[in-house]
C-alpha positions as protocol buffer text, in pm:
chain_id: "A"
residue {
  index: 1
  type: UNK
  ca { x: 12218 y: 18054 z: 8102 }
}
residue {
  index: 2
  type: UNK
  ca { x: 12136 y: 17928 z: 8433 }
}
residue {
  index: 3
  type: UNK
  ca { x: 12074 y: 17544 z: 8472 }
}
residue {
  index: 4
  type: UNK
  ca { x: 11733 y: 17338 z: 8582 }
}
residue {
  index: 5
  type: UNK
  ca { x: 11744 y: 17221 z: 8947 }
}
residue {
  index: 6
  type: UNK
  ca { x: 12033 y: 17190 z: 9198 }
}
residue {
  index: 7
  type: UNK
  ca { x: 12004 y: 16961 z: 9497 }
}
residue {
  index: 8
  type: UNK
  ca { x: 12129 y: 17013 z: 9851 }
}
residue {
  index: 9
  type: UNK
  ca { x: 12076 y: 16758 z: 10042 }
}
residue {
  index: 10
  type: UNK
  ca { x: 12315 y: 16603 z: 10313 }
}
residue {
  index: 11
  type: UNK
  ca { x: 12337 y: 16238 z: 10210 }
}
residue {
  index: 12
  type: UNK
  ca { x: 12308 y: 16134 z: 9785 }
}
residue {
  index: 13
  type: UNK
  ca { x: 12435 y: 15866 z: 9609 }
}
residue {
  index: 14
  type: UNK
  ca { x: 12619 y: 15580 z: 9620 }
}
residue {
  index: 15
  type: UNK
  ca { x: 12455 y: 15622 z: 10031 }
}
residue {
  index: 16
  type: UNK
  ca { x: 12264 y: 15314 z: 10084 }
}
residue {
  index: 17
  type: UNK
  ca { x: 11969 y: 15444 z: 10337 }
}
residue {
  index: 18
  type: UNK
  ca { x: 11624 y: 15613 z: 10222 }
}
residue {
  index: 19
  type: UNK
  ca { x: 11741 y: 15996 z: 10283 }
}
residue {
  index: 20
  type: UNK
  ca { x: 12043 y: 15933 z: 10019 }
}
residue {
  index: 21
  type: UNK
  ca { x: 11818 y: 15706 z: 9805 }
}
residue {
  index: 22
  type: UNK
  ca { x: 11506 y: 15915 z: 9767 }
}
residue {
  index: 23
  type: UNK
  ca { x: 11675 y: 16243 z: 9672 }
}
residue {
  index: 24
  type: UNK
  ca { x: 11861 y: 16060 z: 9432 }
}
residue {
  index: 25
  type: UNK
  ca { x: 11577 y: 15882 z: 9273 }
}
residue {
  index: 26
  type: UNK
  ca { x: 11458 y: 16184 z: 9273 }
}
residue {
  index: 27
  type: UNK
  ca { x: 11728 y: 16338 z: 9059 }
}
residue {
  index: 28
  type: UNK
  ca { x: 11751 y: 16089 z: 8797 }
}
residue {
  index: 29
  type: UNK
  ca { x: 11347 y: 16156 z: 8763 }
}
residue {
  index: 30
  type: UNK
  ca { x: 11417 y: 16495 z: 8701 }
}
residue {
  index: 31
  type: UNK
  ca { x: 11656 y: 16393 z: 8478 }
}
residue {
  index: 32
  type: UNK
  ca { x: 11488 y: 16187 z: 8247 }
}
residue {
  index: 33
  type: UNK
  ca { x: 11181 y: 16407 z: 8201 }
}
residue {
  index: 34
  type: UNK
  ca { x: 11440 y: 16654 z: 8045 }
}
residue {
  index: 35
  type: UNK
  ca { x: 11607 y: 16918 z: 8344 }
}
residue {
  index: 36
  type: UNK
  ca { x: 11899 y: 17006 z: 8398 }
}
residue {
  index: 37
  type: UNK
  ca { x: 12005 y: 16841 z: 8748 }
}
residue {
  index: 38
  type: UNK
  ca { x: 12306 y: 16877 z: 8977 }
}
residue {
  index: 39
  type: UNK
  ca { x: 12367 y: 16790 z: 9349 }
}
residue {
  index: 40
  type: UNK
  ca { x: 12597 y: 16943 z: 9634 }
}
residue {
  index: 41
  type: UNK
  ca { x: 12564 y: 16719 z: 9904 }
}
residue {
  index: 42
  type: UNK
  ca { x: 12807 y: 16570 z: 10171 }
}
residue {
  index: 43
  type: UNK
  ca { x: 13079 y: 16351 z: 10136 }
}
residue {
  index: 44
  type: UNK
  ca { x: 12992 y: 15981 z: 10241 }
}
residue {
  index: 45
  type: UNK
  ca { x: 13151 y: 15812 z: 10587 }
}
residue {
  index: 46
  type: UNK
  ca { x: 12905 y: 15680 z: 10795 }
}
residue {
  index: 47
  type: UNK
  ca { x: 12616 y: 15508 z: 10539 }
}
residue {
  index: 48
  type: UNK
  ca { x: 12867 y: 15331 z: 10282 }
}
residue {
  index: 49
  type: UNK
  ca { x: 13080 y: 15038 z: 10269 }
}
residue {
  index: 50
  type: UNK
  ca { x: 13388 y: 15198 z: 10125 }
}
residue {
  index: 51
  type: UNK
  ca { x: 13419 y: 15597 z: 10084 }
}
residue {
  index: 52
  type: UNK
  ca { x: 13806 y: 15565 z: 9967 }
}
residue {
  index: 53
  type: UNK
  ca { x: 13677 y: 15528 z: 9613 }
}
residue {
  index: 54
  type: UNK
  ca { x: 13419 y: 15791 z: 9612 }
}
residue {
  index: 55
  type: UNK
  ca { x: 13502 y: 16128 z: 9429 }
}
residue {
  index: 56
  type: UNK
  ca { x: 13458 y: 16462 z: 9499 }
}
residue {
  index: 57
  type: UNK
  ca { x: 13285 y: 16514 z: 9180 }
}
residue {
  index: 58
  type: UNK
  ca { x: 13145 y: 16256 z: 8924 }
}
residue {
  index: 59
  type: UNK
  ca { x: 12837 y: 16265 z: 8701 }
}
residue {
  index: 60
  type: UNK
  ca { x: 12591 y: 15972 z: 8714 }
}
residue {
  index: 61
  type: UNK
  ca { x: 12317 y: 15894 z: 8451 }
}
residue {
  index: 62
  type: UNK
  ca { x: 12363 y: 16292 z: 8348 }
}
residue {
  index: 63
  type: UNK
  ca { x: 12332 y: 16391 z: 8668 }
}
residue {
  index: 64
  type: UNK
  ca { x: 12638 y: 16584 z: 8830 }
}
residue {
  index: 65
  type: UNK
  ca { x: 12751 y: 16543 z: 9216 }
}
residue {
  index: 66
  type: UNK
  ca { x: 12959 y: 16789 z: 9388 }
}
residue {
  index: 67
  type: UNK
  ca { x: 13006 y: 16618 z: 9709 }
}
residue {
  index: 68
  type: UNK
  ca { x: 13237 y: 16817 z: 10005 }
}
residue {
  index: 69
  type: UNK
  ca { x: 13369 y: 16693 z: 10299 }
}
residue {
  index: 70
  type: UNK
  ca { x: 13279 y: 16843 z: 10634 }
}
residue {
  index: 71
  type: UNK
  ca { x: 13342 y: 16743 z: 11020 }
}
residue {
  index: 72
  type: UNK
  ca { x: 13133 y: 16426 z: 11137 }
}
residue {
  index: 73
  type: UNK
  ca { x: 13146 y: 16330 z: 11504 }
}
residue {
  index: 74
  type: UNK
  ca { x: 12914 y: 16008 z: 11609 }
}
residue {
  index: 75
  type: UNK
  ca { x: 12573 y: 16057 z: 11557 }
}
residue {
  index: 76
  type: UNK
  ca { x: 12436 y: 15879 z: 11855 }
}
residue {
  index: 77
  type: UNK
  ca { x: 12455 y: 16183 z: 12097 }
}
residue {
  index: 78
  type: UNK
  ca { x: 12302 y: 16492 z: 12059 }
}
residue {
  index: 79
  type: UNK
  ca { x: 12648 y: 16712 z: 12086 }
}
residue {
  index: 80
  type: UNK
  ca { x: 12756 y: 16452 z: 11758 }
}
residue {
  index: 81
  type: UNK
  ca { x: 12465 y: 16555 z: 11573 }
}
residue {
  index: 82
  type: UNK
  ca { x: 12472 y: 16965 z: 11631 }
}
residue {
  index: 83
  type: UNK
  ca { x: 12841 y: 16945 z: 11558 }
}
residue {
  index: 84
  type: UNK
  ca { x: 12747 y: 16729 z: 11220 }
}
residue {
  index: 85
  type: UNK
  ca { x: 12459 y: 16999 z: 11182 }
}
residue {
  index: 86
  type: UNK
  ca { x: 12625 y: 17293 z: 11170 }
}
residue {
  index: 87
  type: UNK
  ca { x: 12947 y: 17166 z: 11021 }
}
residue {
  index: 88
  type: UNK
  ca { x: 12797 y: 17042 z: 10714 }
}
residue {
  index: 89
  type: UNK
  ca { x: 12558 y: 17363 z: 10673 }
}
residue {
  index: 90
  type: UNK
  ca { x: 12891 y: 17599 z: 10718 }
}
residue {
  index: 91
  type: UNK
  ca { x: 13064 y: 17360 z: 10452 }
}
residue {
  index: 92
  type: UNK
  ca { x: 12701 y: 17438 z: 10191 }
}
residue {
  index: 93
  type: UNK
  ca { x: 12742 y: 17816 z: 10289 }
}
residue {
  index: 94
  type: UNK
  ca { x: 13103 y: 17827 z: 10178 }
}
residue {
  index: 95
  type: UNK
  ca { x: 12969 y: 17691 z: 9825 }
}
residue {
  index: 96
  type: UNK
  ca { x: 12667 y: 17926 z: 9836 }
}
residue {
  index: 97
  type: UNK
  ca { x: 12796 y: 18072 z: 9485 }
}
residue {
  index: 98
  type: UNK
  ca { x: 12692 y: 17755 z: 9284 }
}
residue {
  index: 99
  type: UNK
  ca { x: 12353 y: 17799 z: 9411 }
}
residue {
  index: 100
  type: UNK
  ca { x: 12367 y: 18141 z: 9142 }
}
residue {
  index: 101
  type: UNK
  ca { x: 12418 y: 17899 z: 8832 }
}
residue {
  index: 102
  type: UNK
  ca { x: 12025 y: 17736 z: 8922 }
}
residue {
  index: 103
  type: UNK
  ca { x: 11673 y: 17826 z: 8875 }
}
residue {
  index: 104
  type: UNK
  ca { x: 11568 y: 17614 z: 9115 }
}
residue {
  index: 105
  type: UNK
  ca { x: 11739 y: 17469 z: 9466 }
}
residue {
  index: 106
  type: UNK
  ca { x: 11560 y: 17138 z: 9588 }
}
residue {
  index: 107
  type: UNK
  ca { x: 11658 y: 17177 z: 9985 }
}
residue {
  index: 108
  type: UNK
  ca { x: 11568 y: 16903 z: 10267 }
}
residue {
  index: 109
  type: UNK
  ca { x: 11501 y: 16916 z: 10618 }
}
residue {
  index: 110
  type: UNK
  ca { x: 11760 y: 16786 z: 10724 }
}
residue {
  index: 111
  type: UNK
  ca { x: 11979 y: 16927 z: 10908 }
}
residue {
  index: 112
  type: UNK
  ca { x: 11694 y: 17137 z: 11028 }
}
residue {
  index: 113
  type: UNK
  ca { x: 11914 y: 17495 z: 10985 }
}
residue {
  index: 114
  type: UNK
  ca { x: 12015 y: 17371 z: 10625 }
}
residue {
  index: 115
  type: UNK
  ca { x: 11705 y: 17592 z: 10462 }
}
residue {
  index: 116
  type: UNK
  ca { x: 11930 y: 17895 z: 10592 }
}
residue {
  index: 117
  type: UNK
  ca { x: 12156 y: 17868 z: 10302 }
}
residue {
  index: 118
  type: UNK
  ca { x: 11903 y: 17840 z: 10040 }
}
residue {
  index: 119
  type: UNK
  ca { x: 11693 y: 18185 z: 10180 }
}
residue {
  index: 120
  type: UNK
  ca { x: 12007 y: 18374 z: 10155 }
}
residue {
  index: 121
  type: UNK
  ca { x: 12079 y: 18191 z: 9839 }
}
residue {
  index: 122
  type: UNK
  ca { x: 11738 y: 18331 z: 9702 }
}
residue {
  index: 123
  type: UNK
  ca { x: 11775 y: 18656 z: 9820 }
}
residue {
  index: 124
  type: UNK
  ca { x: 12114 y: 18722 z: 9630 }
}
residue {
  index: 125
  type: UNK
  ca { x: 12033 y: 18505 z: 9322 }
}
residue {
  index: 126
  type: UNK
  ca { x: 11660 y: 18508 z: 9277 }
}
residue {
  index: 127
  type: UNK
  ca { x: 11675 y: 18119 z: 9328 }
}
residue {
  index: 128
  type: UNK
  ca { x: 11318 y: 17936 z: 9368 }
}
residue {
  index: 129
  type: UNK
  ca { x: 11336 y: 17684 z: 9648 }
}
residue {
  index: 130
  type: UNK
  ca { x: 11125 y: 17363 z: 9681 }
}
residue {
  index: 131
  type: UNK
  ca { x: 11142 y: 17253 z: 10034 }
}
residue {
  index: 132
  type: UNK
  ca { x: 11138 y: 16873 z: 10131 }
}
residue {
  index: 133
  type: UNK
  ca { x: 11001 y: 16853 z: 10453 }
}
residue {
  index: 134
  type: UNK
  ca { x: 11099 y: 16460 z: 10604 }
}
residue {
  index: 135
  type: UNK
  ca { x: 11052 y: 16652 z: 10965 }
}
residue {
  index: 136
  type: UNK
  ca { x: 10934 y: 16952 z: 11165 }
}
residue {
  index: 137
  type: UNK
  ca { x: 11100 y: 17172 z: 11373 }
}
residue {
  index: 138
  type: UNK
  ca { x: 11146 y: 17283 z: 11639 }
}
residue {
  index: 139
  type: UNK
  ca { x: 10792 y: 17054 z: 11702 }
}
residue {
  index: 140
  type: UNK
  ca { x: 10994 y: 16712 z: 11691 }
}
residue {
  index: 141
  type: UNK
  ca { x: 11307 y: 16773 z: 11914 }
}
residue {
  index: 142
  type: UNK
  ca { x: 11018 y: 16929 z: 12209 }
}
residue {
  index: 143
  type: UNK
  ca { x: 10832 y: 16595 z: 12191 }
}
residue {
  index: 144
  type: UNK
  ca { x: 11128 y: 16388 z: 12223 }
}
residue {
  index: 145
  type: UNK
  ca { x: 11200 y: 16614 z: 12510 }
}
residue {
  index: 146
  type: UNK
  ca { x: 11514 y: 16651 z: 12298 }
}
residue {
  index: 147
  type: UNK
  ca { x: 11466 y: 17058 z: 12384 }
}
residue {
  index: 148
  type: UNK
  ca { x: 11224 y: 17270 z: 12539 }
}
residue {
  index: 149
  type: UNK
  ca { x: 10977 y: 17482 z: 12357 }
}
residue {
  index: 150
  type: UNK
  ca { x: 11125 y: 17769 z: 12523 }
}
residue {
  index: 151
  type: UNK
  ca { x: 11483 y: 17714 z: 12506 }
}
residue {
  index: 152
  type: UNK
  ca { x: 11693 y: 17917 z: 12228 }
}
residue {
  index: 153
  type: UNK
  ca { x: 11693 y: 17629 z: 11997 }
}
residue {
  index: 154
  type: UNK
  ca { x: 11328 y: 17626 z: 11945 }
}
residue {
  index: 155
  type: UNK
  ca { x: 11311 y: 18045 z: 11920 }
}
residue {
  index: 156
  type: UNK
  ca { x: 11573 y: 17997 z: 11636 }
}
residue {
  index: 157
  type: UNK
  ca { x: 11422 y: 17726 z: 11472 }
}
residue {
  index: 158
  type: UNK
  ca { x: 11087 y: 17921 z: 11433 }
}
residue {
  index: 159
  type: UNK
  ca { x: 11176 y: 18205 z: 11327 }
}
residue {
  index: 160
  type: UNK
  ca { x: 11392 y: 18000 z: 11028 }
}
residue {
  index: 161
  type: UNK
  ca { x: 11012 y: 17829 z: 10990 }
}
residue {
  index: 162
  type: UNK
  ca { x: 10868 y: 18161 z: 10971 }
}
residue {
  index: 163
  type: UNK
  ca { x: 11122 y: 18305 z: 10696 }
}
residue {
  index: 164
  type: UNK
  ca { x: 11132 y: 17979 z: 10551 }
}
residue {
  index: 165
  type: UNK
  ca { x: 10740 y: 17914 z: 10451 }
}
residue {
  index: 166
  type: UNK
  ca { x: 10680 y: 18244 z: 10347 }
}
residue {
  index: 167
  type: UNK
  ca { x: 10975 y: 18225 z: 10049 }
}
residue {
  index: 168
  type: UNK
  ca { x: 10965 y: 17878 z: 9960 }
}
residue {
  index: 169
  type: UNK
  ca { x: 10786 y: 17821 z: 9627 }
}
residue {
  index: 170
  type: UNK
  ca { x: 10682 y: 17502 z: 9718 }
}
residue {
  index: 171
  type: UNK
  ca { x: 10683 y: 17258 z: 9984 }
}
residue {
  index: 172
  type: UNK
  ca { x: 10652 y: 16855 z: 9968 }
}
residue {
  index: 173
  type: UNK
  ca { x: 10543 y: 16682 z: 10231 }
}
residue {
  index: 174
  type: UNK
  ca { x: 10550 y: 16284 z: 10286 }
}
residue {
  index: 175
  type: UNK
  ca { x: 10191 y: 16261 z: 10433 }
}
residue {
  index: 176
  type: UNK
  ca { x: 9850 y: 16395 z: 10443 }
}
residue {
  index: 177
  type: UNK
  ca { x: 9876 y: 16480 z: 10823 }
}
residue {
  index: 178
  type: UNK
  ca { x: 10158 y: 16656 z: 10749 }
}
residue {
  index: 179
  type: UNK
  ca { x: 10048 y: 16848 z: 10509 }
}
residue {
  index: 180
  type: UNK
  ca { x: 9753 y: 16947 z: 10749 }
}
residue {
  index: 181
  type: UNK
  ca { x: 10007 y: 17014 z: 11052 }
}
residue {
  index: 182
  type: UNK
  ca { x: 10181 y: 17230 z: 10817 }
}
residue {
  index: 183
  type: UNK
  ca { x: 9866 y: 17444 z: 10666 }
}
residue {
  index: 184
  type: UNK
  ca { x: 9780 y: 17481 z: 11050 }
}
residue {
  index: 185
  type: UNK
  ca { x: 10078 y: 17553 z: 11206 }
}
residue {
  index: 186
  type: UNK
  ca { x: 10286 y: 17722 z: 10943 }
}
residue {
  index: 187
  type: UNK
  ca { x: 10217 y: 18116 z: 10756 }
}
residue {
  index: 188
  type: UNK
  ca { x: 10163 y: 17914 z: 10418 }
}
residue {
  index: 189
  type: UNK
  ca { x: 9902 y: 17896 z: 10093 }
}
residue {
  index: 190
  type: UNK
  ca { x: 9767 y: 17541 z: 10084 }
}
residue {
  index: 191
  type: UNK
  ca { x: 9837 y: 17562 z: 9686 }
}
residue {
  index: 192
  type: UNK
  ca { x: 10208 y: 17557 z: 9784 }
}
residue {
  index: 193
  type: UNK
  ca { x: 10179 y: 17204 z: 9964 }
}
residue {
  index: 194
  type: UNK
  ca { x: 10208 y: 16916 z: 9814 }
}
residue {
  index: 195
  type: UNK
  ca { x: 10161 y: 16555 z: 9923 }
}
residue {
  index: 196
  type: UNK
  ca { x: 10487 y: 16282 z: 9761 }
}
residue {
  index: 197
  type: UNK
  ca { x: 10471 y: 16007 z: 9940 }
}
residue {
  index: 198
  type: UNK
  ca { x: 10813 y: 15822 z: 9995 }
}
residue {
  index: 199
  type: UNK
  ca { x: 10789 y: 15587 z: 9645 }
}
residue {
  index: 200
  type: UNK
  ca { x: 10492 y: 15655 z: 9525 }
}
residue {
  index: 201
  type: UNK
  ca { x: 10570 y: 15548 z: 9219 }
}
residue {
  index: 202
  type: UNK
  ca { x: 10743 y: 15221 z: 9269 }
}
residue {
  index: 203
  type: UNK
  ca { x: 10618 y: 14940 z: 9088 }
}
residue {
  index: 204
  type: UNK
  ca { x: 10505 y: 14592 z: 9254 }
}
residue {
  index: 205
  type: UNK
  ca { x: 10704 y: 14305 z: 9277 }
}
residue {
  index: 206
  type: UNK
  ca { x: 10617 y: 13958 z: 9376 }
}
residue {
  index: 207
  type: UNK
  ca { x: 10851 y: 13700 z: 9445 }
}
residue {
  index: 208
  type: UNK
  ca { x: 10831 y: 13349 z: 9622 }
}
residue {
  index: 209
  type: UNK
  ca { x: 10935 y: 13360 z: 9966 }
}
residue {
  index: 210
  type: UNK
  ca { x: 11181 y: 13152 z: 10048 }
}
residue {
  index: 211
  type: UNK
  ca { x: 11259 y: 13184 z: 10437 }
}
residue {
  index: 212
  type: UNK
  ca { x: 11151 y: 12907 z: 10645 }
}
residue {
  index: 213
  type: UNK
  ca { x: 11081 y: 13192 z: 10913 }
}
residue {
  index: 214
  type: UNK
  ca { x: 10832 y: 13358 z: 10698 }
}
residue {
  index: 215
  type: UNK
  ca { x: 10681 y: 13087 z: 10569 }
}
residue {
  index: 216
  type: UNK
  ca { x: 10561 y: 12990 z: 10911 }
}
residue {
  index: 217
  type: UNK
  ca { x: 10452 y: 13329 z: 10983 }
}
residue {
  index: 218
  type: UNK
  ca { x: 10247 y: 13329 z: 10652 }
}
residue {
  index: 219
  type: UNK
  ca { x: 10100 y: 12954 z: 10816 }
}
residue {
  index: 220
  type: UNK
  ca { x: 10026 y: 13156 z: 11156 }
}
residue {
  index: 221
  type: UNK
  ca { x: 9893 y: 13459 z: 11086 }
}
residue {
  index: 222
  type: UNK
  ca { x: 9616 y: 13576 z: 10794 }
}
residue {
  index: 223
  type: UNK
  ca { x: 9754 y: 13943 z: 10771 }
}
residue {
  index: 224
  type: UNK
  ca { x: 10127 y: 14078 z: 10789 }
}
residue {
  index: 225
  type: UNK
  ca { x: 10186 y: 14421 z: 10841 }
}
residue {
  index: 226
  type: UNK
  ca { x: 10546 y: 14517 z: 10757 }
}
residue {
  index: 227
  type: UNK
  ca { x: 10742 y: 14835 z: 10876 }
}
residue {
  index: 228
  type: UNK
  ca { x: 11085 y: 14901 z: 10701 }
}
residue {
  index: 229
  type: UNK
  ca { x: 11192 y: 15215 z: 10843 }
}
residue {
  index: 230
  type: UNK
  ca { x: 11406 y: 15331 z: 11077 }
}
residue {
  index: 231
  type: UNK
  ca { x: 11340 y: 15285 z: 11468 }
}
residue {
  index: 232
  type: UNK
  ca { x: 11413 y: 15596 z: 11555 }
}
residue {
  index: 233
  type: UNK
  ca { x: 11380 y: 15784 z: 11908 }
}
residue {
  index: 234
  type: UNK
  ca { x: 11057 y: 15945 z: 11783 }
}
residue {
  index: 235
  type: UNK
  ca { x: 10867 y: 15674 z: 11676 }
}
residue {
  index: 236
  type: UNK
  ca { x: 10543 y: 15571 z: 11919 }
}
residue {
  index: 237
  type: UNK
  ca { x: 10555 y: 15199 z: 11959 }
}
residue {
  index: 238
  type: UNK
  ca { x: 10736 y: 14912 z: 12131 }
}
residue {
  index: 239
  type: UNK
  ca { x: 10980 y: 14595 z: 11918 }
}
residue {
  index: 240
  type: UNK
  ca { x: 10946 y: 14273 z: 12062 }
}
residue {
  index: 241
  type: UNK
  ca { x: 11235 y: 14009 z: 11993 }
}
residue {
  index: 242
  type: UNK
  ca { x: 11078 y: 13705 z: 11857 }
}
């Protein structure tokens, strides 16, 4: 009998930044509402204090992790990255026979050619996929003039959209303007979009603050507007040092 969900996903848990986190909140969600849920992911180098003591395979709060180790170069050039890309994504592809013990594969965008593994995955084991769209390609490496529209990357790229969008059986998408890029710019029914926010569901805390820093800045100014993201190439606006 085949099990719930499997996740594929490049960075999980015990990965401390929001594209290890969410998938893994995620998972434990999934979890507790009663599914069967397993992960293949990568192993952890870059985004953890310690990887020596990380397993291959453990199970967390019921949930079990199959993690494999592939080639990572330095992310901070663009060779590093396709290298990383397509290293990890071979490393999936050589697992692709777990994928026929699921009902459902939960894939992310990223790497960008990941999705490849889970269309042939559906097309030998019947597999639904849920696609978890954090970005769009080939539309975000031509407006960071990362590659041209025309180049081979971006030809590639679409056609993997085109495949992609028309055998997913769902996709999430973090915003409302994505969504709408997406029902505009991709062969897609608008029931198969849905709009998750990045925790949605997290509860409100309020604590005292307790940095002199902020204080002040609470003194100075009537309305704070906070941005805990990355800073990433693509992002429209300027940081100021203060």
């Amino acid at each position: 009998m085949k099990k719930d969900v499997l996740f594929m996903c490049q960075f999980f848990y015990p990965e401390y930044i929001s594209s290890a986190l969410l998938p893994f909140q995620t998972a434990e969600a999934l979890k507790d509402s009663g599914l069967s849920v397993d992960v293949l992911c990568g192993f952890p180098k870059e985004y953890i204090k310690d990887n020596s003591k990380v397993p291959l395979h453990e199970t967390i709060d019921g949930i079990n992790i199959y993690r494999k180790k592939y080639l990572q170069l330095s992310r901070s050039n663009f060779v590093g990255r396709i290298v990383n890309y397509f290293s990890f994504t071979f490393m999936m592809l050589m697992n692709i026979l777990k994928c026929k013990q699921y009902k459902v594969i939960i894939v992310y965008s990223n790497p960008p050619i990941l999705p490849l593994v889970t269309l042939l995955a559906r097309k030998l084991f019947k597999c639904k996929i849920i696609f978890v769209t954090y970005d769009l390609y080939p539309e975000i490496a031509v407006n960071m003039n990362a590659v041209s529209d025309k180049s081979f990357i971006s030809k590639v790229m679409t056609k993997i959209n085109k495949n992609l969008f028309r055998q997913v059986s769902h996709v999430v998408s973090l915003s409302e303007d994505m969504k709408n890029y997406i029902l505009n710019n991709r062969d897609i029914d608008a029931k198969k979009v849905s709009v998750i926010h990045n925790w949605a569901t997290e509860e409100l805390h309020f604590s005292e603050v307790q940095s002199i820093d902020f204080k002040n800045l609470r003194k100075k100014y009537k309305l704070i507007v906070s941005y805990f993201g990355n800073m990433g190439t693509c992002l429209l606006y300027t940081s100021r040092c203060v």
